[in-house]
C-alpha positions as a LaTeX table, in Angstrom:
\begin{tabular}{lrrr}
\hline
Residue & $x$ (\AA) & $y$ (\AA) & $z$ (\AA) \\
\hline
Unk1 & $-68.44$ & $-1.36$ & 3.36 \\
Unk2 & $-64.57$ & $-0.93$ & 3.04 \\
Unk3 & $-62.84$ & 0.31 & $-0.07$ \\
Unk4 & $-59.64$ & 1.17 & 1.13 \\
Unk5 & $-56.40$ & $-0.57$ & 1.68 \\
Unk6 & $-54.86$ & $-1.73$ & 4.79 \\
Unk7 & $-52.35$ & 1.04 & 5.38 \\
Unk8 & $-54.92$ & 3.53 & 4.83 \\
Unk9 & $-56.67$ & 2.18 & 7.42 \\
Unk10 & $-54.39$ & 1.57 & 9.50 \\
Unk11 & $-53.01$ & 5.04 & 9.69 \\
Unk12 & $-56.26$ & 6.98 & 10.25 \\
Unk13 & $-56.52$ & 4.46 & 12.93 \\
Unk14 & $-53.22$ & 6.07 & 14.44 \\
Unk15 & $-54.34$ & 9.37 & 14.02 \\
Unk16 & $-57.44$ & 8.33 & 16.40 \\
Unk17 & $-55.42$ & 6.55 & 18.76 \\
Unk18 & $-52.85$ & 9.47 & 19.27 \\
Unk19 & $-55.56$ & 11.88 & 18.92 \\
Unk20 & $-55.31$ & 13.22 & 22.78 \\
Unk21 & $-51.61$ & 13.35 & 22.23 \\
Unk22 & $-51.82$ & 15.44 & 18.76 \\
Unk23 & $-54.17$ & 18.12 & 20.85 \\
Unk24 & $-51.12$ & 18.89 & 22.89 \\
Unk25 & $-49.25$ & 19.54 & 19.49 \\
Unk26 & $-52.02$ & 21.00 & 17.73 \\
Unk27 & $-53.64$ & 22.79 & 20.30 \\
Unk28 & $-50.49$ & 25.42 & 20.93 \\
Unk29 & $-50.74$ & 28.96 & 18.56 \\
Unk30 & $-49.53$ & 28.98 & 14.98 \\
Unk31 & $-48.84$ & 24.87 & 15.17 \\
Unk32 & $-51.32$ & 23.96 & 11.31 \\
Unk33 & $-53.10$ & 20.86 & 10.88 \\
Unk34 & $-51.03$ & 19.90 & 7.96 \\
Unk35 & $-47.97$ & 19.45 & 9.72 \\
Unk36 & $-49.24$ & 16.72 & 11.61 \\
Unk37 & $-51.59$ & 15.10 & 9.28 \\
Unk38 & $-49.28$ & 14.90 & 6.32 \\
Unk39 & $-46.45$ & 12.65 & 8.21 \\
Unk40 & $-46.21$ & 9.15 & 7.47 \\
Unk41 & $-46.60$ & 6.49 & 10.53 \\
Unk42 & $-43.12$ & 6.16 & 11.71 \\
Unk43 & $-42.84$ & 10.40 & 11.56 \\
Unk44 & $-46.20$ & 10.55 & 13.67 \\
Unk45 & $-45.30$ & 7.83 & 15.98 \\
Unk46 & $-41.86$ & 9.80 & 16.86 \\
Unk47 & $-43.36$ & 13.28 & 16.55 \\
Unk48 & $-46.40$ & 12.51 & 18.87 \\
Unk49 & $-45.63$ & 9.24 & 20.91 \\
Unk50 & $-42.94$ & 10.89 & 22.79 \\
Unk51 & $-43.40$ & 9.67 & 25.89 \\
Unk52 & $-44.88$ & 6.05 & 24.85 \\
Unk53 & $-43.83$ & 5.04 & 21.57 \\
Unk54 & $-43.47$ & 1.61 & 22.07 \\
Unk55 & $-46.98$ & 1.28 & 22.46 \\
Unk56 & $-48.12$ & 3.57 & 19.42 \\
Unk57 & $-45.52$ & 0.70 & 17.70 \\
Unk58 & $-47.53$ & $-2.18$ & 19.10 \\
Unk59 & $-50.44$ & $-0.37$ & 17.89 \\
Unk60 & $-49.22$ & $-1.07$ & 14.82 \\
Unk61 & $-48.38$ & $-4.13$ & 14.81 \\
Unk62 & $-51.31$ & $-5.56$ & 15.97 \\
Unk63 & $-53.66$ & $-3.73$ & 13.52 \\
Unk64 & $-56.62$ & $-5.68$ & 13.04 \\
Unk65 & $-57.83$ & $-4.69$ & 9.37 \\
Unk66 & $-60.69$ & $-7.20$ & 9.17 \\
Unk67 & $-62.27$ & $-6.56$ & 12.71 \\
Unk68 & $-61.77$ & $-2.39$ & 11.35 \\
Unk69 & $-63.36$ & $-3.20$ & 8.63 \\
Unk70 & $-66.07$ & $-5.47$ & 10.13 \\
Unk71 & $-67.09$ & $-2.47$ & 12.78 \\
Unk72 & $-67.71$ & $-0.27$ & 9.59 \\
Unk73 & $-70.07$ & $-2.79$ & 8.28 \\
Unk74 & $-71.99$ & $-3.39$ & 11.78 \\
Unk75 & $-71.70$ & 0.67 & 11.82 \\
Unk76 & $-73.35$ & 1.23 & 8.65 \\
Unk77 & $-70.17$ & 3.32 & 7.73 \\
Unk78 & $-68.57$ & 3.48 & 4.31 \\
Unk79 & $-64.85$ & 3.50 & 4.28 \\
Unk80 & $-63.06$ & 4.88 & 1.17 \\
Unk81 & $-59.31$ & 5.75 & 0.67 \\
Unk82 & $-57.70$ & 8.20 & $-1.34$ \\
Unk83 & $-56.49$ & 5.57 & $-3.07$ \\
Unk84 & $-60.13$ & 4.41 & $-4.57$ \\
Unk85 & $-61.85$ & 6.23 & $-8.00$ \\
Unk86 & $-64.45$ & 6.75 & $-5.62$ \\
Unk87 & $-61.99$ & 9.19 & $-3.63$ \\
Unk88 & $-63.55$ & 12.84 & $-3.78$ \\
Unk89 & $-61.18$ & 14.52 & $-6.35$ \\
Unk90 & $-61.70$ & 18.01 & $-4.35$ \\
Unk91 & $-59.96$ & 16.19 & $-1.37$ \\
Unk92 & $-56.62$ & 15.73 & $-3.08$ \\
Unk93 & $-55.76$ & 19.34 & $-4.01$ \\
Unk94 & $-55.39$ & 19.63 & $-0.45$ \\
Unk95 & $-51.49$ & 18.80 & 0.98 \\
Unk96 & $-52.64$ & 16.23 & 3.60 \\
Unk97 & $-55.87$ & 14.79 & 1.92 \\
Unk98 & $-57.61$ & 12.37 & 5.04 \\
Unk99 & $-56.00$ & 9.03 & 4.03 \\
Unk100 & $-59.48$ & 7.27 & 4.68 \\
Unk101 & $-62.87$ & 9.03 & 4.50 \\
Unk102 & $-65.48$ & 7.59 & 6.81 \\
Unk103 & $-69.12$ & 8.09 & 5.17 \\
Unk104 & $-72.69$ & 7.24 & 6.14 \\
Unk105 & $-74.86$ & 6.42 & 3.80 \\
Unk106 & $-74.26$ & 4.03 & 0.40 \\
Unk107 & $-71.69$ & 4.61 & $-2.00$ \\
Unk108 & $-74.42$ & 5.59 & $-4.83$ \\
Unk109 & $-75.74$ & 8.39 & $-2.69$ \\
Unk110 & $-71.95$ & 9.72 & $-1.76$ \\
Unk111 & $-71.57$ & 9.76 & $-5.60$ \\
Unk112 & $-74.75$ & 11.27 & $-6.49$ \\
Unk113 & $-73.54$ & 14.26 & $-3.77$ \\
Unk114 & $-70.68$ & 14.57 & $-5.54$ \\
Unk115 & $-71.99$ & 14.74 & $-8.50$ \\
Unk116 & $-73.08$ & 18.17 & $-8.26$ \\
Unk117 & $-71.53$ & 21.45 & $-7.61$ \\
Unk118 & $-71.23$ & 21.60 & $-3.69$ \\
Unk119 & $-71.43$ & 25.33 & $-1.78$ \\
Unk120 & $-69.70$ & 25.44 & 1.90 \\
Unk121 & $-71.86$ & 27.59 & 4.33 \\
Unk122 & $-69.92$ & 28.35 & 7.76 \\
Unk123 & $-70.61$ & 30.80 & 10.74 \\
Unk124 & $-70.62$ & 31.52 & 14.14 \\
Unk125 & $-71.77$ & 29.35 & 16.87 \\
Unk126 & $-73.94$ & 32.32 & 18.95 \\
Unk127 & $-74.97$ & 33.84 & 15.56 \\
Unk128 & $-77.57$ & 36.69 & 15.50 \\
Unk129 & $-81.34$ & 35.95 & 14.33 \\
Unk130 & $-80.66$ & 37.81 & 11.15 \\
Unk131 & $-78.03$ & 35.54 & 10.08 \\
Unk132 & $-79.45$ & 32.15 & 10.94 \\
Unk133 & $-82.16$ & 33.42 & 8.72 \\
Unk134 & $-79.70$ & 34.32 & 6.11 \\
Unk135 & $-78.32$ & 30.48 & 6.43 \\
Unk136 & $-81.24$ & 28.82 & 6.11 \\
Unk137 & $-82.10$ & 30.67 & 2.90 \\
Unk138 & $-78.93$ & 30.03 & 1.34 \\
Unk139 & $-79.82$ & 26.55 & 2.53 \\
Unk140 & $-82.57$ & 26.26 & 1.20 \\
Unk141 & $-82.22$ & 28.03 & $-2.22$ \\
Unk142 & $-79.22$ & 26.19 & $-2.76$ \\
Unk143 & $-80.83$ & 22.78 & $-2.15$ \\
Unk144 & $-83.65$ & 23.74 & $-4.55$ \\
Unk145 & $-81.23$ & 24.65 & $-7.07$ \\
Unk146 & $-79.84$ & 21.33 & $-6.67$ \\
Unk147 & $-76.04$ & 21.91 & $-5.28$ \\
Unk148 & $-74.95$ & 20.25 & $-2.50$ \\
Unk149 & $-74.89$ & 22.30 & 0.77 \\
Unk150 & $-71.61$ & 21.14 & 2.85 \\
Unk151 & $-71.25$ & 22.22 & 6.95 \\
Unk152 & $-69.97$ & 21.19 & 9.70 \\
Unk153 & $-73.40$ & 20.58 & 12.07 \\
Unk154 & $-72.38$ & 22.85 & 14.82 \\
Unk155 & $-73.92$ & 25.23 & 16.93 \\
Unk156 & $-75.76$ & 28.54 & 14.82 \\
Unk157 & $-74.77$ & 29.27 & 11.12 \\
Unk158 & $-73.85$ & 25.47 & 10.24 \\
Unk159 & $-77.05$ & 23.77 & 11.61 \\
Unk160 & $-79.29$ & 26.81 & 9.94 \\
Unk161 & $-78.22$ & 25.86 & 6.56 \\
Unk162 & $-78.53$ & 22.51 & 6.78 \\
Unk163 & $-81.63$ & 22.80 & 8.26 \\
Unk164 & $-82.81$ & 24.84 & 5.15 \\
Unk165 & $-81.48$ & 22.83 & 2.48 \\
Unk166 & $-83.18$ & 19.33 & 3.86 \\
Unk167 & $-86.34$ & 20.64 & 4.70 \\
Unk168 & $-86.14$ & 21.91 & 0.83 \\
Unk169 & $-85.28$ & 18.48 & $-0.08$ \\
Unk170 & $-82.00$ & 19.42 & $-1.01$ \\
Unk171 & $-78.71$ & 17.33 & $-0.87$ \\
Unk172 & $-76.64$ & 18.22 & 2.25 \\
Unk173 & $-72.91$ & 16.65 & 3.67 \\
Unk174 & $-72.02$ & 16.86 & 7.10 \\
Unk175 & $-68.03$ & 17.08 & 7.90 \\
Unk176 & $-67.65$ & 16.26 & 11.40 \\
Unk177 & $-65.04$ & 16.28 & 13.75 \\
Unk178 & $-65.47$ & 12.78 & 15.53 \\
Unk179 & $-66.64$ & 9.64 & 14.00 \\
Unk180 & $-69.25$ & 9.76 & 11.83 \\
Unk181 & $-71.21$ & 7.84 & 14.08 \\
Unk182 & $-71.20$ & 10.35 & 16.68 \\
Unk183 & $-73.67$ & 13.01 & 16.93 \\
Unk184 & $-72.06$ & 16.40 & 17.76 \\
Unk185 & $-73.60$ & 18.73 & 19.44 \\
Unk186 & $-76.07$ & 15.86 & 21.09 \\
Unk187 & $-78.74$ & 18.96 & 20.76 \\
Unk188 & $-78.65$ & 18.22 & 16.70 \\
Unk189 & $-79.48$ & 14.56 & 17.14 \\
Unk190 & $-83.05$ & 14.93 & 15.21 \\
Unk191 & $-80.96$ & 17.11 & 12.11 \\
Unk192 & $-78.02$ & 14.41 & 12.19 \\
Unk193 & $-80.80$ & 11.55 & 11.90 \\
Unk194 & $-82.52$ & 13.86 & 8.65 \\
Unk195 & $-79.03$ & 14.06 & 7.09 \\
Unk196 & $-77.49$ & 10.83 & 7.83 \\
Unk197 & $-81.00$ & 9.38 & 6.02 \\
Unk198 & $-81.03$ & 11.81 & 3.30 \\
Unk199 & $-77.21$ & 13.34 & 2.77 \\
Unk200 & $-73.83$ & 11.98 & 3.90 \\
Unk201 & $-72.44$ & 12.97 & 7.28 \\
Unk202 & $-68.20$ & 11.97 & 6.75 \\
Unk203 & $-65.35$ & 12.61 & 8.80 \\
Unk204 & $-61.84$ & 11.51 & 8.47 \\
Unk205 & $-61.88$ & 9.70 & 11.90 \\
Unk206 & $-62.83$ & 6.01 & 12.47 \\
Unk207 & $-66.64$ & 5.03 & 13.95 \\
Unk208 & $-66.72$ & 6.07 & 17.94 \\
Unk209 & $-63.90$ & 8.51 & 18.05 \\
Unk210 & $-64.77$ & 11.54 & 20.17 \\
Unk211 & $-64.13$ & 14.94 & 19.81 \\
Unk212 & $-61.16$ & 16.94 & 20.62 \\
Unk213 & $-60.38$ & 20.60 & 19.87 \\
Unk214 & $-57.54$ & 19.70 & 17.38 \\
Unk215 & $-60.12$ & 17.92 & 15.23 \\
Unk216 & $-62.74$ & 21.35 & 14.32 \\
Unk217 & $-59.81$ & 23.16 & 12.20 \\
Unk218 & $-59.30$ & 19.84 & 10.56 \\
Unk219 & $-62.74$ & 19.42 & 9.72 \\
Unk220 & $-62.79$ & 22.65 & 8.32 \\
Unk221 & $-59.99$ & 21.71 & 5.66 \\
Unk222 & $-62.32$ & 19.11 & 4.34 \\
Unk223 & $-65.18$ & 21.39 & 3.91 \\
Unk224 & $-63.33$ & 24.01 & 2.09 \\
Unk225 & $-61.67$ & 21.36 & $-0.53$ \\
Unk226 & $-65.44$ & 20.22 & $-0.79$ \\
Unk227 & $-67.07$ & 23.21 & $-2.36$ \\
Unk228 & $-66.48$ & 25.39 & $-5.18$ \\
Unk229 & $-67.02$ & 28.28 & $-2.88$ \\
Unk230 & $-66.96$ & 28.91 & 0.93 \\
Unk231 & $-69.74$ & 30.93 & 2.46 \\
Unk232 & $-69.13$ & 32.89 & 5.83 \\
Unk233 & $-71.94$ & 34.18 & 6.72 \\
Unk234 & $-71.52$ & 35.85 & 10.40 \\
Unk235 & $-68.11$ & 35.32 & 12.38 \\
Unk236 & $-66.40$ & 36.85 & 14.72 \\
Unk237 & $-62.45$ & 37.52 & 14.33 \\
Unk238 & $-60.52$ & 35.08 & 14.54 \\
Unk239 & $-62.83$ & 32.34 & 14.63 \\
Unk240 & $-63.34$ & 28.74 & 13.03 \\
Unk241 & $-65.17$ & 30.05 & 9.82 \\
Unk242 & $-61.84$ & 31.98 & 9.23 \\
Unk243 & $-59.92$ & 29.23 & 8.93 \\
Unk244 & $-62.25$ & 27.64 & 6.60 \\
Unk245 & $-62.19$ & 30.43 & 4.29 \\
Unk246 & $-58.50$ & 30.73 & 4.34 \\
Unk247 & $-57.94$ & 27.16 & 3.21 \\
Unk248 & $-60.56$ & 27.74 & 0.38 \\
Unk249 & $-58.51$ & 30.54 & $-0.99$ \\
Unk250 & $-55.65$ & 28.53 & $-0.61$ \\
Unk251 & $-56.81$ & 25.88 & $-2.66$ \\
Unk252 & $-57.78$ & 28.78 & $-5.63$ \\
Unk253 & $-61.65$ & 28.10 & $-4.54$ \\
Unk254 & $-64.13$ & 31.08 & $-4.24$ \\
Unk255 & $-64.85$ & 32.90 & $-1.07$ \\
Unk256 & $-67.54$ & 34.82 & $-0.25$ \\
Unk257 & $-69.19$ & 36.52 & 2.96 \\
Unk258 & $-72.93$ & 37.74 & 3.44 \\
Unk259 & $-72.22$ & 41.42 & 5.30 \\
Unk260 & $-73.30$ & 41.92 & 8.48 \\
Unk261 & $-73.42$ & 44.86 & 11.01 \\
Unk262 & $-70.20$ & 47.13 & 11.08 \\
Unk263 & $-71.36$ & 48.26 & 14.72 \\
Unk264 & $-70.83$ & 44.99 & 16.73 \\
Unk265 & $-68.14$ & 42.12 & 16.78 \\
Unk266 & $-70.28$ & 39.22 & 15.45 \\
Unk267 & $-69.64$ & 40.23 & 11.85 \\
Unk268 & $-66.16$ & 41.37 & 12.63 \\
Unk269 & $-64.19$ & 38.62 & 10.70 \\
Unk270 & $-66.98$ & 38.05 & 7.81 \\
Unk271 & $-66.98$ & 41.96 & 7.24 \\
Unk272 & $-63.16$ & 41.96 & 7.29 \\
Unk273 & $-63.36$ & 38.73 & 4.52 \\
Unk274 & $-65.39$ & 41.67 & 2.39 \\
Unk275 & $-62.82$ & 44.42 & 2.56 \\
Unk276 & $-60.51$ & 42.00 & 1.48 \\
Unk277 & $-62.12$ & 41.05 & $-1.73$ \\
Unk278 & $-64.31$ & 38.43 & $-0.78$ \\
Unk279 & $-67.25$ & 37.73 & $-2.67$ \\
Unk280 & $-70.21$ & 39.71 & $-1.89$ \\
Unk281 & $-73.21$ & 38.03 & $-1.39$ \\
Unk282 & $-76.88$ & 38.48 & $-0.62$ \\
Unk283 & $-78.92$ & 35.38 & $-1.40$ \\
Unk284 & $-78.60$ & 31.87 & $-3.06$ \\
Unk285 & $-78.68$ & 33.50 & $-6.38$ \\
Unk286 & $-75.36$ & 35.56 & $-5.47$ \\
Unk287 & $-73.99$ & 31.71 & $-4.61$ \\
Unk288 & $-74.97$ & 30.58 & $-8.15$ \\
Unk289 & $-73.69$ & 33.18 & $-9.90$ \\
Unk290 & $-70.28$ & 32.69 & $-8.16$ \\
Unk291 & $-70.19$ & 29.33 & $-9.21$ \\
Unk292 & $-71.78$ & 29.46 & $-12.78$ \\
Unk293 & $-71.12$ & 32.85 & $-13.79$ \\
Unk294 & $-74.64$ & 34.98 & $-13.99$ \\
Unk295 & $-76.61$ & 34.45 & $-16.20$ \\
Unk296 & $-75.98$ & 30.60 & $-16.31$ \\
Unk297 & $-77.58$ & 29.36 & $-13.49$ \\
Unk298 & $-78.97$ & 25.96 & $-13.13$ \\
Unk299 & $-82.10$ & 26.83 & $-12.20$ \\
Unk300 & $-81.71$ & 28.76 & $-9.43$ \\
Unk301 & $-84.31$ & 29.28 & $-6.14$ \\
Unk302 & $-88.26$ & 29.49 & $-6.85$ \\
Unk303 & $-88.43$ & 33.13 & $-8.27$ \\
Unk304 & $-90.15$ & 35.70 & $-6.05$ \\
Unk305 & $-91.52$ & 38.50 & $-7.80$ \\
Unk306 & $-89.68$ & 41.65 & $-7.16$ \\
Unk307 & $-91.45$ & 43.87 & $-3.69$ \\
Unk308 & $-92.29$ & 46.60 & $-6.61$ \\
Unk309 & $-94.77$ & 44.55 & $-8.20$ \\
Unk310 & $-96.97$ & 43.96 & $-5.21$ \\
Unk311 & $-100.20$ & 46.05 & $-4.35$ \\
Unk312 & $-99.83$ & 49.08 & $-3.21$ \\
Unk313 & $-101.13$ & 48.18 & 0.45 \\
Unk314 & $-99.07$ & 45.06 & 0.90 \\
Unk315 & $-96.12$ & 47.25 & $-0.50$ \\
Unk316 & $-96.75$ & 49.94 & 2.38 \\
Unk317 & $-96.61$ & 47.14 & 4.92 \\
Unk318 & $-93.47$ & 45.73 & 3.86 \\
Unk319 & $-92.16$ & 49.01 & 4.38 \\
Unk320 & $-93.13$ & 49.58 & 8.01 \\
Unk321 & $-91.78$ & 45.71 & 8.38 \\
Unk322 & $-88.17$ & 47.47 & 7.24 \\
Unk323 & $-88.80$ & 50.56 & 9.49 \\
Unk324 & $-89.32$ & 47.74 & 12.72 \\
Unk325 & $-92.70$ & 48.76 & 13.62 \\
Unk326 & $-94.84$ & 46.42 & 15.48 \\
Unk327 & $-98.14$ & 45.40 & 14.12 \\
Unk328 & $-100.16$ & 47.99 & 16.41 \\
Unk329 & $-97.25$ & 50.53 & 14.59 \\
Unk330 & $-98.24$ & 49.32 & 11.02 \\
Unk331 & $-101.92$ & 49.79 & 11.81 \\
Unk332 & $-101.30$ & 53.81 & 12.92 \\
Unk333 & $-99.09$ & 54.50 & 10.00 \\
Unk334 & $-101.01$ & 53.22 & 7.34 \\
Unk335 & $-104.46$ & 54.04 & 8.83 \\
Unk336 & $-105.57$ & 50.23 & 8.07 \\
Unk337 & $-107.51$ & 48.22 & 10.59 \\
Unk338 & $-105.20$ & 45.69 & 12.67 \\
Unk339 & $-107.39$ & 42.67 & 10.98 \\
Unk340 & $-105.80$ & 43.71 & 7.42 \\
Unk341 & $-102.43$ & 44.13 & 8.53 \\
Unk342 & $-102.43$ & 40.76 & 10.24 \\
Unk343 & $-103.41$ & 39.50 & 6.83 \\
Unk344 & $-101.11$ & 41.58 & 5.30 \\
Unk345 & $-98.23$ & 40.17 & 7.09 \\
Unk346 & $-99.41$ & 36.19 & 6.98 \\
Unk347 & $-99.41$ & 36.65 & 2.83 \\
Unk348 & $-96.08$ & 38.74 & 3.06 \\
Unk349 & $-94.59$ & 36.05 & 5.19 \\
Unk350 & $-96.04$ & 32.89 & 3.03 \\
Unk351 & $-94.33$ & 34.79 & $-0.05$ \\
Unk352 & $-91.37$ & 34.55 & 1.49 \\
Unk353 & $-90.77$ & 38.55 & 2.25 \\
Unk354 & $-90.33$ & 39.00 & 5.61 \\
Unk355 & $-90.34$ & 35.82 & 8.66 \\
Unk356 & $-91.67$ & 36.31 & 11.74 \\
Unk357 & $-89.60$ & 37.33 & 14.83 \\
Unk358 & $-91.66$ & 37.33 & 17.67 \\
Unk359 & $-95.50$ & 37.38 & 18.77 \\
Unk360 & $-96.12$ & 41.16 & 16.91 \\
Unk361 & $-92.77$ & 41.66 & 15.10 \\
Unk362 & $-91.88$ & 40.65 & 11.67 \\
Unk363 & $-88.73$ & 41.28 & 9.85 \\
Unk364 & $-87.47$ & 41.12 & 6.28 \\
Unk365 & $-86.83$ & 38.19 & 4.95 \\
Unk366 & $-82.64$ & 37.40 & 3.44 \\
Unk367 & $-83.26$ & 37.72 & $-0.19$ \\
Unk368 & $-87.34$ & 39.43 & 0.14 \\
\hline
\end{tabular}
């Protein structure tokens, strides 16, 4: 389905066709998305076509708007401009808006997405245990709570949260830098199939375009301007997640980070977001509150009783869990036969207190 105009199509079908030639703009230091994306055809053609713009011209010309728009429909790829109502209003507060957003999915569900508040979770690619488990919680307390959870699908923090908000049943958006069509990384195939069925997985470049370096801090503009707040939740400095946050408090959205360790360099840039007045935050509930100011949260994440309400025995576990002990360790402290403190740690772990780490280590849960 198409809902754009012809010049909108045509020109994000530039951008893809000079795509390898805007990495070699793009790709050198300090050079920002926006200077690129913003300029009109002719500007692009002479700014990027150097060496060939007779052919970018021809390009042009020879723009074939119903077989473009034909490939969307064999594609099963929505095509909306930010010309159309159905446009999402986020998108235009940014200075070089996509000029066609490419969608799976119907229009009705993109809508319904939109509908609701939407919080953007980023991180690292090679992110520690503790934070994918930090991820997936906001995740998945965010998709209970019904807000949208936007990422980007890669690698680590991104494919945690998603991962937590669909198997909640949540609503989830996928920003991607190729087509929408493309799964990237291929690793994610069986998570790109449960959002593409369930969410929306968009990007701002036609069906079949592959990706190029250029294309990941353009993404990331898109998934700032989608959410009322940006989440980092473990990234190094500089990285990608940076970026993301930086054009969230450019557009006057919220920013927060979850903190991480001060010892290593994984946290580096998300710690650094903290000192600087980012948003603190330590669950899904923190999210909420950000968004809705606390006390007026939509619902929020299934409650979990409070660790000082729990028997006194479960209570003693939980606090070896924190110490690290092993389960042989939690049997000698608390003088309780290795039988109970199995059982100890299956209910602790079905509460959603601590999650399991490996075969005789547990660790506390984000949020327990």
């Amino acid at each position: 389905m198409t809902i754009c105009c012809d010049s909108c199509l045509r020109h994000s079908h530039l951008i893809a066709h000079l795509s390898p030639r805007i990495a070699g703009i793009l790709d050198r230091p300090g050079r920002r998305v926006s200077g690129v994306l913003r300029l009109s055809e002719d500007e692009l053609i002479e700014r990027v076509a150097t060496q060939r713009p007779d052919g970018a011209r021809r390009f042009v010309e020879q723009f074939d708007f119903e077989g473009a728009a034909r490939q969307l429909e064999e594609r099963e790829v929505l095509g909306i401009c930010q010309h159309s109502e159905d446009y999402p209003a986020g998108l235009l507060a940014l200075d070089d808006p996509p000029r066609v957003l490419y969608c799976t999915g119907t229009l009705e569900r993109l809508r319904e997405l939109l509908a609701e508040p939407a919080a953007t979770i980023v991180g690292g690619r090679r992110a520690s245990p503790y934070a994918e488990e930090v991820a997936r919680e906001l995740g998945r307390g965010l998709g209970v709570a019904g807000l949208t959870v936007v990422s980007g699908l890669a690698l680590g923090i991104d494919a945690a949260a998603h991962r937590g908000a669909v198997d909640a049943g949540g609503r989830a958006i996928a920003v991607l830098a190729c087509g929408p069509d493309v799964v990237y990384p291929q690793r994610h195939y069986a998570l790109y199939r449960d959002i593409r069925r369930k969410g929306v997985v968009m990007s701002e470049m036609p069906p079949g375009t592959r990706a190029l370096r250029w294309g990941f801090p353009a993404r990331n503009r898109i998934m700032a301007a989608l959410g009322e707040i940006t989440v980092v939740v473990e990234a190094r400095d500089p990285s990608g997640s940076l970026i993301t946050a930086s054009f969230a408090g450019e557009l006057g959205r919220s920013v927060g980070a979850v903190p991480g360790r001060v010892t290593g360099s994984h946290a580096a840039g998300s710690n650094r977001l903290l000192r600087d007045g980012a948003a603190v935050i330590r669950g899904p509930e923190d999210v909420l509150d950000e968004i809705f100011g606390v006390g007026n949260r939509p619902g929020g994440p299934p409650p979990r009783a409070p660790a000082d309400v729990l028997e006194p025995g479960l209570r003693e576990v939980l606090a070896r869990v924190e110490a690290g002990d092993s389960v042989s360790q939690i049997a000698a402290a608390t003088g309780q036969p290795v039988a109970y403190v199995r059982a100890a740690l299956g209910q602790l772990e079905r509460e959603g207190y601590i999650v399991a780490r490996s075969l005789g280590w547990y660790e506390r849960a984000a949020g327990g």
